[in-house]
N, C-alpha and C positions, 0 to 999 in steps of 0.2 A: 605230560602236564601234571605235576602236582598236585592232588586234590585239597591241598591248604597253602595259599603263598607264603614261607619265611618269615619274611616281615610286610608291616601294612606298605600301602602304595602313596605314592610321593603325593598325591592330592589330596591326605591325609593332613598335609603339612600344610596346604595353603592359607591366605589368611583367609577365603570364604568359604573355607569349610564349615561347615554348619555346628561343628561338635567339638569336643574336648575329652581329656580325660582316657582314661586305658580302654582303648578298643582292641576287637578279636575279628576276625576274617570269620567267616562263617564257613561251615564244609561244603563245597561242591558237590551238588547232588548229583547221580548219573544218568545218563539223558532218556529220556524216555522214549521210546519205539513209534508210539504216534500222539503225535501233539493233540489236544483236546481242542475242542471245537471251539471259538468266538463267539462271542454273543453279537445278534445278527445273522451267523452265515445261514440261519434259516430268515430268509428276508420274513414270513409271517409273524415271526416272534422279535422284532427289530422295534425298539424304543423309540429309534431317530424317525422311522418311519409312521407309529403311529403315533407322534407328537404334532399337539393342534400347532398354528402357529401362531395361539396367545401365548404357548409357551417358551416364546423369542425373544429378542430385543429388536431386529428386524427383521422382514423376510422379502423374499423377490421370486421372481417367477424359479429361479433354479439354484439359490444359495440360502441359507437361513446362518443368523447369529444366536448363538444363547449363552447366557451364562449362569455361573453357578447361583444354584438355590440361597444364599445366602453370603453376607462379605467374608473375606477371608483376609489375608495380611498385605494383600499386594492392593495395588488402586484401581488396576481390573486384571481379570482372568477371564477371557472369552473364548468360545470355542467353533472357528466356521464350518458350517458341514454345507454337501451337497445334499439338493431336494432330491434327486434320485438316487437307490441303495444300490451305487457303486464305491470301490476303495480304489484306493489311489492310482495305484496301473489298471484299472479299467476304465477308466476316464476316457471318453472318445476325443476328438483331438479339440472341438471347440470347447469343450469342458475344460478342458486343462489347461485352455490358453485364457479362459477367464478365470480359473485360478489362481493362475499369475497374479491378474490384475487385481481380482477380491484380494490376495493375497496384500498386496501392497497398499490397496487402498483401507481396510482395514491397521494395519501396521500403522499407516498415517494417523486414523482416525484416532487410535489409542494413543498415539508419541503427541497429540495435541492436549489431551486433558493436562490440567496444572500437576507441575510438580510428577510430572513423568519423563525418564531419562531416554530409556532403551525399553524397547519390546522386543522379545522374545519367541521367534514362532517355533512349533515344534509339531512331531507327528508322533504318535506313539500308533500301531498298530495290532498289538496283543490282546488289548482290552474289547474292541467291537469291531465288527466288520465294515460297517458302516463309514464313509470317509467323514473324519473330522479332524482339523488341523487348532492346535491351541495357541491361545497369543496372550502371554502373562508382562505386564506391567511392571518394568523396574523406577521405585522409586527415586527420586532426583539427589543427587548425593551421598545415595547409600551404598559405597561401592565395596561393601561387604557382600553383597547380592548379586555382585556382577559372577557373570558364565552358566557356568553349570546347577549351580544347585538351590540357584532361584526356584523351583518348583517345589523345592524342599522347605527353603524359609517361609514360603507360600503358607505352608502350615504348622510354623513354631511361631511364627509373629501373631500379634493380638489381631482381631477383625477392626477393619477400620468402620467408622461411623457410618451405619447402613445408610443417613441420609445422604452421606458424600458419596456411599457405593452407588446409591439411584442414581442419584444426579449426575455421575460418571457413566453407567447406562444411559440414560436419556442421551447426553450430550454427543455420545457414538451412535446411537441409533441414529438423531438426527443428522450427524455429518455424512451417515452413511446412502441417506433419503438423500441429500443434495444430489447425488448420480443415479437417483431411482429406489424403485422399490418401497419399504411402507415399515416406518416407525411404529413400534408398538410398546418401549420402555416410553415410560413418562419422569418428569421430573418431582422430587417430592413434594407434597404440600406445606406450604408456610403456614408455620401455627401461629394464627396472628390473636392476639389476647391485650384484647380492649382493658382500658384500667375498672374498676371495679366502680368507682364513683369521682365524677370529675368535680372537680373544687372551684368556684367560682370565688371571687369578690366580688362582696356588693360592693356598690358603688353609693354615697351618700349623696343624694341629690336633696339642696337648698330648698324647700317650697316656696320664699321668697324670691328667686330667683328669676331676672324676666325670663320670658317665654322666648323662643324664636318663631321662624318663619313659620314652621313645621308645629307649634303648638307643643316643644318642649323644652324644658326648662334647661337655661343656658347658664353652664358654670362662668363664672368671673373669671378672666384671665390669669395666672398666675405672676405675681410681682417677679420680675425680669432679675434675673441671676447677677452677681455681678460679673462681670468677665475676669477681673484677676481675684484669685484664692487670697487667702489669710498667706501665702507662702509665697505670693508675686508673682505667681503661673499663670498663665493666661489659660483662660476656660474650667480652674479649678473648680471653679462655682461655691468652695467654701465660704463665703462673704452673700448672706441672701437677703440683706435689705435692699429695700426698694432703692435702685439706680435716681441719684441726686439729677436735679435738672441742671443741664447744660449748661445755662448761663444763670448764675445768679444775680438777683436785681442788687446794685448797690446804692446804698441811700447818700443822696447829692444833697447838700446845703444848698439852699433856694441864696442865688448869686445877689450881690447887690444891684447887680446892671441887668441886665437881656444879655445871655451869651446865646450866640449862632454856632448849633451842632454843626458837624463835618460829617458826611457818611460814613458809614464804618465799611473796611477794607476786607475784603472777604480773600482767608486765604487757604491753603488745605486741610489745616487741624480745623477751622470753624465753620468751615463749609456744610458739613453734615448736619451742624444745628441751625442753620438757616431755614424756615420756613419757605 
């Protein structure tokens, strides 16, 4: 085996490579005789284990959620561990068969928040001894971030808006409480900001005005709009003098004889001005 590859490797080339530009393979270093210790493999000195569990998003009698201290470029990055300090093949057999299940039930939880495509589970075991399984967020469309090295744009992309990272914990925590256990992210608080001074109009009331029922002073009705505008639209309301009466009286020469009225015929245009 080579201790330098020839040339770079084909996922170099892909289009979701993360990078550009003249890269160099690094030297192969040669293996070392005994592997240094994990943080954890002294269960006394294990982070996972002396973490309260305000330090979750949720927790249950034998799984805890947490995520990172802060947003980062994906819509979440959460991490499941077991409450007891075993790794992954030591898991007795009902552990591992709720694995499964946290396993997937999670997965759901996270592929529900908006604007989330794929989730991502993953195990790395070099860093802690401690079992913890990772579940990173691919955003919806961004299929530059699809496979491999979504963990990578993880931390070349800007932090997304810590209020949407809360609310994106909360909303997992809660889905996760639907099947048990005990929500501990919340969602964030609305800054609600009152306007500084509210504006009234006064209102000018008449002091000649009669009174009502109630002992207050009663505006005069407003003269009645005309129904066609200045334009011949019906309800323009452009045209605001006072609506002409119905009928007008027309002035009769007093007859030479006594004439005998006829009733008058009442028909749909005149009907409505009839008393």
């Amino acid at each position: 085996m080579p201790e330098t590859p020839s040339q770079l490797p084909s996922f170099t080339y892909w289009p979701t490579f993360p990078f550009e530009g003249d890269l160099r393979v690094k030297r192969l270093l040669d293996p070392v005789p005994i592997e240094p210790p994990r943080h954890g493999d002294n269960p006394a000195e294990c982070r996972a284990c002396g973490a309260p569990d305000e330090a979750y998003i949720w927790v249950s009698d034998r799984w805890r959620v947490r995520s990172l201290d802060r947003p980062t470029g994906l819509p979440a990055v959460l991490i499941l561990e077991s409450r007891s300090h075993l790794d992954l093949g030591d898991l007795p057999n009902m552990l591992a068969a709720e694995l499964g299940v946290m396993t997937v039930r999670l997965e759901r939880a996270i592929r529900s928040l908006d604007g989330v495509a794929r989730v991502h589970v993953n195990r790395w075991g070099d860093g802690a001894a401690h079992l913890h399984l990772w579940f990173l967020a691919r955003p919806y469309g961004r299929l530059q971030l699809q496979g491999t090295f979504l963990a990578l744009w993880d931390d070349i992309l800007p932090p997304i808006p810590e209020g949407q990272w809360r609310e994106n914990l909360a909303l997992v925590a809660a889905w996760l409480a639907e099947f048990g256990g005990r929500p501990l992210a919340e969602p964030p608080r609305i800054n609600w900001t009152a306007p500084a001074r509210f504006r009234e109009e006064a209102r000018t009331v008449d002091p000649d005005a009669p009174l009502g029922d109630a002992g207050i002073h009663v505006e005069p009705p407003e003269p009645a709009a005309s129904d066609t505008g200045t334009d011949g639209g019906v309800g323009s309301g452009a045209d605001s003098r006072p609506a002409e009466p119905a009928v007008q009286p027309a002035a009769v020469p007093a007859p030479a004889e006594p004439v005998v009225a006829e009733a008058p015929t009442l028909t749909k245009d005149t009907a409505s001005d009839t008393p």
